[in-house]
N, C-alpha and C positions, 0 to 999 in steps of 0.2 A: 540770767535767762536760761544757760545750756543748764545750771542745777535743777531749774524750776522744771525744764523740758526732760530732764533723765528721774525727776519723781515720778511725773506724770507717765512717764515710758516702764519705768518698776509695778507704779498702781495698776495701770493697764494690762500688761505682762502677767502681774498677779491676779487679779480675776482672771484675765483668761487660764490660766494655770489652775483658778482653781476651779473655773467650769471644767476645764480639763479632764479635772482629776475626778468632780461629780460625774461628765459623763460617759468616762471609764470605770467608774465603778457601778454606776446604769447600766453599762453596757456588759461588762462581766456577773452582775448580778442576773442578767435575763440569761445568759448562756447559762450559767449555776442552775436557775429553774428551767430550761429546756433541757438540759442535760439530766436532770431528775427522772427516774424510771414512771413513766406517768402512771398516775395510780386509777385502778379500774372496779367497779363496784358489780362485781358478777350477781349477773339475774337469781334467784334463788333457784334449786336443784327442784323437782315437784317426785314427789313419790305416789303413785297411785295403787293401791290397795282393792281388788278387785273381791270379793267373796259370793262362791253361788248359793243360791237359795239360803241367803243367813235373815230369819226375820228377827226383828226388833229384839230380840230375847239373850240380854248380854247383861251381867250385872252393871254395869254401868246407865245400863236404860232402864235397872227396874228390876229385872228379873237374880232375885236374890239365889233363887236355886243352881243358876248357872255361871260356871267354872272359868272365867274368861278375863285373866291378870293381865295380861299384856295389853290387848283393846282398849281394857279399862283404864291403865296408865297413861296409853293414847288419848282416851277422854281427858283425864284429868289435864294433859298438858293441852291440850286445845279444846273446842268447841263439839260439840253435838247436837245433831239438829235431829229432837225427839220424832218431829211430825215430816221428816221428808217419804215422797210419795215417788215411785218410781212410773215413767210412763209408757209400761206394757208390762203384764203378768208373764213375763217368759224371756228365755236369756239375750235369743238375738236381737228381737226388734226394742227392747230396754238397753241393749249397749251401742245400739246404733243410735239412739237419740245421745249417750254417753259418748262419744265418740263423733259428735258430728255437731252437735249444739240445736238440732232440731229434728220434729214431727217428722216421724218415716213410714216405713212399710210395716205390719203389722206381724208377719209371717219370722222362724228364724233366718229364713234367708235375705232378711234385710239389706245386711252389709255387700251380702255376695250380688246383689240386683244393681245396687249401687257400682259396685264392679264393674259389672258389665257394662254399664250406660257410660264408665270413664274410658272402658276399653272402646266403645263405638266412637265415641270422640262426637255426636252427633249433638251436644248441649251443654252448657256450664255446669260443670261441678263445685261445688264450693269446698274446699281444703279440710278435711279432718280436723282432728286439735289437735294429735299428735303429729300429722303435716303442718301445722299453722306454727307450731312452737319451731321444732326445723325448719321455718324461715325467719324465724327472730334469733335463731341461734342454737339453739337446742339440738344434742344428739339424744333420738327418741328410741328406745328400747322394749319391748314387749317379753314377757317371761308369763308361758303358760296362757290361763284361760282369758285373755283381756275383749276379745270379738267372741264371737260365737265359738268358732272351731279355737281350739287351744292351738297357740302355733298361727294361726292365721290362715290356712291352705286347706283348698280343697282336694279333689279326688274322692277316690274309694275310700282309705285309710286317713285322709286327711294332711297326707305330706307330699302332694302335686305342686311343687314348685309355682307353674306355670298358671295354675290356681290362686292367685288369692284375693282374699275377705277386704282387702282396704290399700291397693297399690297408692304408692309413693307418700306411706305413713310413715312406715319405721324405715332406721338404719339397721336394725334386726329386729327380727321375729324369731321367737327360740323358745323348744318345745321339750324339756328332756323327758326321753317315753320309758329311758331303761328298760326293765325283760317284758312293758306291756307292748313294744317294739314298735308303733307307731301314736301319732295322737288320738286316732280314735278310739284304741285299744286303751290309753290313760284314762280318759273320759270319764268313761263308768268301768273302771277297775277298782278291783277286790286285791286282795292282798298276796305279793309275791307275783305277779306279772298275770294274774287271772284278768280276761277281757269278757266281756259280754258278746258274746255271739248269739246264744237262744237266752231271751230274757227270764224263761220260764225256769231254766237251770242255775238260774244266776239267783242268789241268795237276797234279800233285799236287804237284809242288815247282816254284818260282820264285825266280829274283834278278834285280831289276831293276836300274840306275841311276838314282838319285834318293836325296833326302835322306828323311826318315823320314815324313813327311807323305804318301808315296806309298802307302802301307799305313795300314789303318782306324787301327791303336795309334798313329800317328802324333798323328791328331787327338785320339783318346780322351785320351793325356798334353796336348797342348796345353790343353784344356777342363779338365784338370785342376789343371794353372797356374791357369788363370784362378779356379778355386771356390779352390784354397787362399789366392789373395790375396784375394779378395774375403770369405773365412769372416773370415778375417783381423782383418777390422774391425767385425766384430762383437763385443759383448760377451760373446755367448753361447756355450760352448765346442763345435765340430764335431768330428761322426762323418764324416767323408767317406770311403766305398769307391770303389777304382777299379779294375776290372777289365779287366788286358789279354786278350784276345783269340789272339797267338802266344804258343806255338808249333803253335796249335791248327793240324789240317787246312784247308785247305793248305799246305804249309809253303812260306811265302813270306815274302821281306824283302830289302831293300834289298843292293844287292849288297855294298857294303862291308864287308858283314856275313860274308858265304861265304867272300868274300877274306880273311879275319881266318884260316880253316882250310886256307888252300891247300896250307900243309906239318905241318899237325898231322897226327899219327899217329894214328888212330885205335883205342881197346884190341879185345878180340875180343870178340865176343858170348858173354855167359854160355849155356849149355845153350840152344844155339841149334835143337835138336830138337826135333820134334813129340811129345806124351807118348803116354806107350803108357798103357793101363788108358781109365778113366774120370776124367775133369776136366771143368775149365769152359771149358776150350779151345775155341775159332773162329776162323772161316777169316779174321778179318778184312774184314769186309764192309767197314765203314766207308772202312777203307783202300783195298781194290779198286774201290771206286763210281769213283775219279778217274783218268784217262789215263793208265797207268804204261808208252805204248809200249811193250807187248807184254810186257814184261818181269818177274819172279816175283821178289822179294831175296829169297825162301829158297832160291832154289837160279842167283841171278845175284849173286856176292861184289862188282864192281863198282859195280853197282848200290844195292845194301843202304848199300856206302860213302857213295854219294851222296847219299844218302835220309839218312844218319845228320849227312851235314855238314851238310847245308839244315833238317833238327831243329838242330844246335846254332847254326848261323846264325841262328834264329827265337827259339833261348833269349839269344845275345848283343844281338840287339835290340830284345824284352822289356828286358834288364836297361836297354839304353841309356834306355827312358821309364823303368822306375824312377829311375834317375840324376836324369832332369829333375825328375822329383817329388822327392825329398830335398832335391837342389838349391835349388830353389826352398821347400820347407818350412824352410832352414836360412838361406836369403838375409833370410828377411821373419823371422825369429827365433823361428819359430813352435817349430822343432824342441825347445826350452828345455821343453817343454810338452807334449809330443805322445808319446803311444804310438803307435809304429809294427810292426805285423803283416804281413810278404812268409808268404801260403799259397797254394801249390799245390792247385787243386780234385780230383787225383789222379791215379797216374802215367801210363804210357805205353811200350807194349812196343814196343823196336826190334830186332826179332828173338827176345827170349829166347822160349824155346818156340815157334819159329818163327810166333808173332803178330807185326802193325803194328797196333798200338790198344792200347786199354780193353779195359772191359766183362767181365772176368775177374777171378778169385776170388785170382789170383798175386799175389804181393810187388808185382811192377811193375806191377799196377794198382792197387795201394791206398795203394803208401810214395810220400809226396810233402813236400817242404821246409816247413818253418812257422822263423819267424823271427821272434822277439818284441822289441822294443827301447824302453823306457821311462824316464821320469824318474828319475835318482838313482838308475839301478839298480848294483846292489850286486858284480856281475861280470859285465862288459863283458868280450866274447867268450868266453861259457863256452859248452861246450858239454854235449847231455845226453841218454843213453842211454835215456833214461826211457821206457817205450811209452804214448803219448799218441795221443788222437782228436781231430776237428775238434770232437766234439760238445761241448770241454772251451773252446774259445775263448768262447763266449757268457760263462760263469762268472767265467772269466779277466779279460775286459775289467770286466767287473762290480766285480773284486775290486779291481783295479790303479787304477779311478777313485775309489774309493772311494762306490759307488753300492749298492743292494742286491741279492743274486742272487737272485734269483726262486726260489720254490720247487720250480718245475715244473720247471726244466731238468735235464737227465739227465746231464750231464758235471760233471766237477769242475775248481777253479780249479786252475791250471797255477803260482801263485806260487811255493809247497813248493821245486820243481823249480828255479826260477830264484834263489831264494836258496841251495839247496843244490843242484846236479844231480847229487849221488848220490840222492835221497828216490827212490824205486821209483816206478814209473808203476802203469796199469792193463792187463788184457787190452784189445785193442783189436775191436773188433765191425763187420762189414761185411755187405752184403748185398748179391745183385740177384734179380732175377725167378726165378732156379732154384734159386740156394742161397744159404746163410750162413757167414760164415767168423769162427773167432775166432784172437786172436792173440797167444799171450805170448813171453817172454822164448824160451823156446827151440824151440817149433813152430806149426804152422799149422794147424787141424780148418778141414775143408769140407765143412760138413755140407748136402746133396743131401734136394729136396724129399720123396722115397719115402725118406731113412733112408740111403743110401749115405754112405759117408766116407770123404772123404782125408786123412793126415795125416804131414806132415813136419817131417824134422827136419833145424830148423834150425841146428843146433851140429855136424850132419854136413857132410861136402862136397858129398853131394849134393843137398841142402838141398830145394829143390821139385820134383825129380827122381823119387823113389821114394817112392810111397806106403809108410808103414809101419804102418798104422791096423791088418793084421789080427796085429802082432807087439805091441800095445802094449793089449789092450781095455781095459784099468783107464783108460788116459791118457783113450782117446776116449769112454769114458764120463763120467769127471770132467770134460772139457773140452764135452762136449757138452749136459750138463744146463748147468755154468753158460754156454753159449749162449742155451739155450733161456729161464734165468731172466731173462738180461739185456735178452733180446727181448719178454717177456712185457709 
């Protein structure tokens, strides 16, 4: 019986022993994986690529005559949205819907009105994007022209601290002015630290000799180097926008740059005529404020030539600081990680409708480049008919970091599109101080404060040409309510 009792006392013994021993090695196996450095999957980096007055006109989108390797690489590794529509013909209240994810103030002092009303504390404000990312974790960074003023700050000169364009966006706002000595002096500077004080003395086109440092973008890309090595080492994932400044007025750049057109052809001006009827057509103020010795380009061909190389001169050397910026995000291996964004703040008439600017309700002041390129993405160099808005980027980055989109923004995420770019866009919405324009697939309504309209069609050859608003009123009525609902 005691043998029978001391088997029974060993079996027993032994299971337990060997639960034992299973749940000590349970128990040292969970220490093994807590002990493990936990592994973390950082948001993607976003790089935003800001350029003024760049219209559609890049070889990548078409235009073969123009000089633009680096953008175009950009295309090839990500997407292009041929038909994006910026929503206001002018810098401030277009970066304010860029920067905010909705419908604003029409004027450039957009941003700055917005200011004030956070400064009164008297109403909700809703969070910028580059505030909305610094509360998912992002240190957000600005280099150059990204709000209206370069730098962010107002005053006289534009570097009043105490002034600024978009409180508690950034962790910096950073403006390098070198010998033009302040940001408004960068603006519209010429070559070797020349500012614009009388516009009439100031040259409207320039090519200097010297290397690219001789022009504000020079420095703006330099300082840009320097945040994306320095983001670099950070743990925490960066939003940095950089905003270049050419091919804005005046169009100036290094000469290398002109030389690059000295035997390019240049194509002819689309509907190079003044409209007849009623538009939103102007004389081009902006353009004539600056020294054009004597001379008219709608009615001197030479000239208008000239005028059109030293634009694409100023867009081939834009492209050249984008270059160093990829460059340099792809040297430090950041690019592995990085959504990158090339948007035009909106276009720029060179001649069409006998305009030199903005500031109109026409195709070429609203269609401007956007170029989206991110991790893993799923067709490198596609391209996509889609009609898209700027007001749709806010969403977009939102979607692509995997962070959440805000309920208030008025655009929608652009992913749809870059995983299929057949997926249909939206009308696209614009405005300035006198009228609103919408925008689909096949025409344009420009609907005028007192109820006037114009509306073209763009599937004709005449396309913004001939008003056809009083042959169509079914169209300009469906197209005009939903204007009005979208603005509401």
């Amino acid at each position: 019986m005691r043998a029978l009792n001391n088997f029974k006392y060993r079996l027993i013994q032994g299971k337990f022993r060997g639960l034992f021993s299973i749940s000590l090695g349970f128990l040292f196996s969970l220490l093994f994986i807590n002990c493990k450095k936990e592994v973390v999957v950082q948001k993607p980096n976003i790089l935003l690529i800001c350029v003024d007055d760049l219209r559609p006109e890049l070889r990548s989108f078409g235009a073969e005559y123009i000089i633009s390797p680096n953008i175009d690489r950009l295309a090839q590794s990500g997407i292009s949205f041929r038909r994006h529509y910026v929503n206001a013909p002018s810098c401030g209240p277009s970066r304010y819907t860029l920067l905010t994810g909705l419908y604003g103030p029409r004027g450039n002092d957009a941003l700055f009105r917005r200011s004030v009303r956070l400064k009164q504390g008297k109403e909700h404000i809703n969070p910028s994007m580059p505030e909305w990312f610094r509360t998912h974790g992002y240190t957000a960074i600005s280099v150059g022209k990204v709000s209206h003023h370069p730098g962010g700050m107002g005053g006289a000169d534009w570097n009043d601290s105490t002034q600024l364009e978009m409180p508690r966006s950034w962790d910096k706002q950073l403006m390098p002015s070198g010998p033009w000595k302040h940001p408004r002096g960068a603006m519209h500077g010429l070559a070797h630290g020349e500012i614009r004080v009388k516009p009439k003395e100031m040259d409207v086109y320039q090519a200097v000799e010297g290397d690219d440092s001789i022009y504000p973008d020079g420095l703006i890309a330099k300082e840009a180097l320097k945040q994306i090595k320095d983001l670099s080492k950070e743990e925490k994932p960066f939003f940095l926008a950089v905003g270049l400044i050419k091919p804005h007025l005046p169009f100036g750049a290094p000469k290398a740059y002109l030389d690059l057109y000295d035997s390019v052809q240049l194509p002819d001006i689309n509907h190079p005529g003044k409209p007849e009827g009623r538009t939103t057509w102007h004389g081009s103020g902006e353009f004539r404020q600056y020294n054009l010795w004597g001379s008219d380009p709608n009615e001197d061909p030479d000239f208008a030539v000239a005028l059109r190389r030293h634009y694409a001169a100023c867009v081939s050397y834009a492209d050249a600081q984008v270059g160093k910026i990829l460059e340099e995000l792809k040297r430090i291996e950041a690019d592995k990680n990085t959504i990158v964004v090339l948007w035009g703040d909106h276009g720029w008439h060179l001649g069409e409708h006998a305009v030199w600017g903005k500031h109109t309700l026409f195709e070429e002041s609203l269609h401007s480049p956007l170029i989206i390129q991110y991790p893993d993405i799923k067709l490198p160099g596609a391209e996509t008919d889609a009609i898209v808005e700027t007001l749709d980027l806010f969403p977009t980055l939102c979607d692509l970091s995997g962070i959440a989109i805000p309920d208030f923004v008025q655009g929608s995420s652009l992913r749809p599109m870059m995983e299929d770019p057949q997926v249909a866009g939206n009308p696209a919405i614009a405005y300035h101080s006198k009228a609103t324009t919408i925008r689909n697939s096949s025409h344009r309504l420009i609907l005028h404060k007192d109820g006037y309209t114009e509306l073209y069609d763009h599937d004709s050859s005449e396309k913004e040409t001939r008003n056809v608003a009083e042959e169509n009123p079914e169209l300009v009525e469906k197209l005009t309510q939903e204007l009005r609902k979208r603005l509401e």
